[in-house]
TIPATOR-282108 format. One line per 2 residues: number of its first residue (from 1); their letters; for each residue x, y, z of N, C-alpha, C. Coordinates in steps of 0.2 Angstrom, whole numbers. Each point is the difference from the previous one (the first is absolute). Last residue first. Layout:
<nodes>
NUM) a) X,Y,Z,X,Y,Z,X,Y,Z  ...
</nodes>
This chain:
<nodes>
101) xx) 378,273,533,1,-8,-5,1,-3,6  -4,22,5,-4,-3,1,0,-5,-5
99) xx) 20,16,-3,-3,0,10,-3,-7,0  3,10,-21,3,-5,0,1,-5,7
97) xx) -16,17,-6,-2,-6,-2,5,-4,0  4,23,7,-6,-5,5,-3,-6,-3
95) xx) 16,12,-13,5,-1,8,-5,-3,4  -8,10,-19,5,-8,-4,3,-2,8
93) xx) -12,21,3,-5,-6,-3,4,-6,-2  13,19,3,-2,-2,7,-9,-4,-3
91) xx) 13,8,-18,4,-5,7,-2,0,5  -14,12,-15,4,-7,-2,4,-3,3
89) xx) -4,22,8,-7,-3,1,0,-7,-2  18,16,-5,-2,-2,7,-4,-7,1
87) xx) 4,9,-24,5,-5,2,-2,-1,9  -14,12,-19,-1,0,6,5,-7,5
85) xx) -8,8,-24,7,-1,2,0,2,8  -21,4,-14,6,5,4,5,-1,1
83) xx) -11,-18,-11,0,7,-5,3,6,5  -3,-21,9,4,0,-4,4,5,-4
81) xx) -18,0,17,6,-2,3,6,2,-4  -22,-4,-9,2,8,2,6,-1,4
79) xx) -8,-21,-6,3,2,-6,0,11,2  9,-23,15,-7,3,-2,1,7,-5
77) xx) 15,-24,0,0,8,4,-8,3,-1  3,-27,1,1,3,-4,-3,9,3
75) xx) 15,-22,10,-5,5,0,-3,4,-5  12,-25,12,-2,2,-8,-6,7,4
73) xx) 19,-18,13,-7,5,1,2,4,-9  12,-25,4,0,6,-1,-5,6,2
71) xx) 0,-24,0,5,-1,5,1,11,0  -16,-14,-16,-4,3,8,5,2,4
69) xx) 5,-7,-24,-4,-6,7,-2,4,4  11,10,-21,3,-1,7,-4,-5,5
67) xx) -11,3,-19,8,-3,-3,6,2,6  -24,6,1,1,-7,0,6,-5,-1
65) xx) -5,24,2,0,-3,7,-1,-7,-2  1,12,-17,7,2,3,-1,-4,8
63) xx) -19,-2,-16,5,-3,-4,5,2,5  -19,13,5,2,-7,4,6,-5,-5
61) xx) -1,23,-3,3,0,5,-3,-7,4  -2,14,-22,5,-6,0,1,-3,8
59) xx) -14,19,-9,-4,-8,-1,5,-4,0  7,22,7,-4,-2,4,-2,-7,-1
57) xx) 15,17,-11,2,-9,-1,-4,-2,6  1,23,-2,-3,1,-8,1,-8,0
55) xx) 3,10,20,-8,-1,-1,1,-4,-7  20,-6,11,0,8,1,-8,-6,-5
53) xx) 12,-12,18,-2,0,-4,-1,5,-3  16,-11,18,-5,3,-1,-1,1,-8
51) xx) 11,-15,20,-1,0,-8,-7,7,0  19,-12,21,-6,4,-3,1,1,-7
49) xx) 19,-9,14,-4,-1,5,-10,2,-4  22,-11,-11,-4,4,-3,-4,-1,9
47) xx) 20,-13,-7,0,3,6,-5,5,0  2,-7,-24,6,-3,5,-2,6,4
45) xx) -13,-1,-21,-2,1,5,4,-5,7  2,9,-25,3,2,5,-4,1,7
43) xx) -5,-10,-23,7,0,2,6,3,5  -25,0,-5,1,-7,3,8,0,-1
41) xx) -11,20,-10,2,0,9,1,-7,2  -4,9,-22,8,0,2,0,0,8
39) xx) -20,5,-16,4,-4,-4,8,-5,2  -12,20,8,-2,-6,4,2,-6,-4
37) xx) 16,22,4,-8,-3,-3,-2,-7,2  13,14,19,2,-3,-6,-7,-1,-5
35) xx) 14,13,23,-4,1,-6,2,-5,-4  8,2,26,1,-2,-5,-5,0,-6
33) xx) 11,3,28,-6,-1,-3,2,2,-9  7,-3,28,3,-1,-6,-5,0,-5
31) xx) 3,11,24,-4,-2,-5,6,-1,-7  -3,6,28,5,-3,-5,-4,-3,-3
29) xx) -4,21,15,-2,-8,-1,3,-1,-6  -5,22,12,7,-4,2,-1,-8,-3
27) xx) -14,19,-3,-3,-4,3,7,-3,3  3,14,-18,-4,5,6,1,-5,9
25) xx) 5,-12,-23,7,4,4,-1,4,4  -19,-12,-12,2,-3,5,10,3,4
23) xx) -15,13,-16,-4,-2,6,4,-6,5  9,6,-22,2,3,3,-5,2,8
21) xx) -1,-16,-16,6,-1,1,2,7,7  -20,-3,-13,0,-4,7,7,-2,2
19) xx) -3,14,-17,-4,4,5,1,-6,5  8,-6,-21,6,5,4,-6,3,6
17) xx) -11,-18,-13,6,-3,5,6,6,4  -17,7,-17,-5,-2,8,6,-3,4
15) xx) 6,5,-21,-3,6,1,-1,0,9  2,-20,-16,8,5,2,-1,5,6
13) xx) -18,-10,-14,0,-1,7,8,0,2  -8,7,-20,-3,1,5,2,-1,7
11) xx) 9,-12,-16,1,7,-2,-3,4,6  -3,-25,-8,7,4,4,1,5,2
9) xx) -17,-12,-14,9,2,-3,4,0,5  -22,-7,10,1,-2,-7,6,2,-5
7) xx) -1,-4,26,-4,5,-4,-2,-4,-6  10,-5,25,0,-1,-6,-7,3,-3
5) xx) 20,0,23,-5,2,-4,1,-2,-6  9,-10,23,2,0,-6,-6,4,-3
3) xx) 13,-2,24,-8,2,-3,3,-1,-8  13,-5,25,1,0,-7,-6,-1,-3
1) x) 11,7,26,-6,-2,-4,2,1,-7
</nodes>
């Protein structure tokens, strides 16, 4: 699975991608996944199974599903999810949305 996160710097959401890095090597599941500013995600959406969104780029998230056409699931992380860094519980919500496209 290839999840692309998008924040606003980038910075942040580093944070969430080594938690979910490391919830998907508990889980056995091959995760490619990826931090980018949002300034910088239309340049990396090659073979993107998922887009997530960290809370602070929530108003950006019909612009990103429009610029993917609907072909991408667009989530925007929930924002205590976020703040605990709660990498589990992110990936296994990005795994049931990408399940139910």
């Amino acid at each position: 699975m290839k999840i692309l996160l998008v924040c606003f710097a980038g910075m942040s959401t580093s944070i969430m991608m080594k938690k979910m890095k490391e919830s998907a090597a508990k889980k056995k599941i091959d995760l490619d996944i990826n931090a980018v500013p949002l300034s910088e995600f239309q340049d990396n959406l090659d073979g993107v199974n998922a887009i997530l969104l960290g809370p602070q780029v929530r108003y950006a998230v019909k612009d990103v599903e429009k610029t993917t056409e609907g072909k991408i699931p667009v989530m925007v992380i929930n924002s205590v999810d976020y703040g605990m860094m709660n990498g589990d519980k992110v990936l296994d919500e990005t795994i049931k949305m990408v399940k139910d496209k």
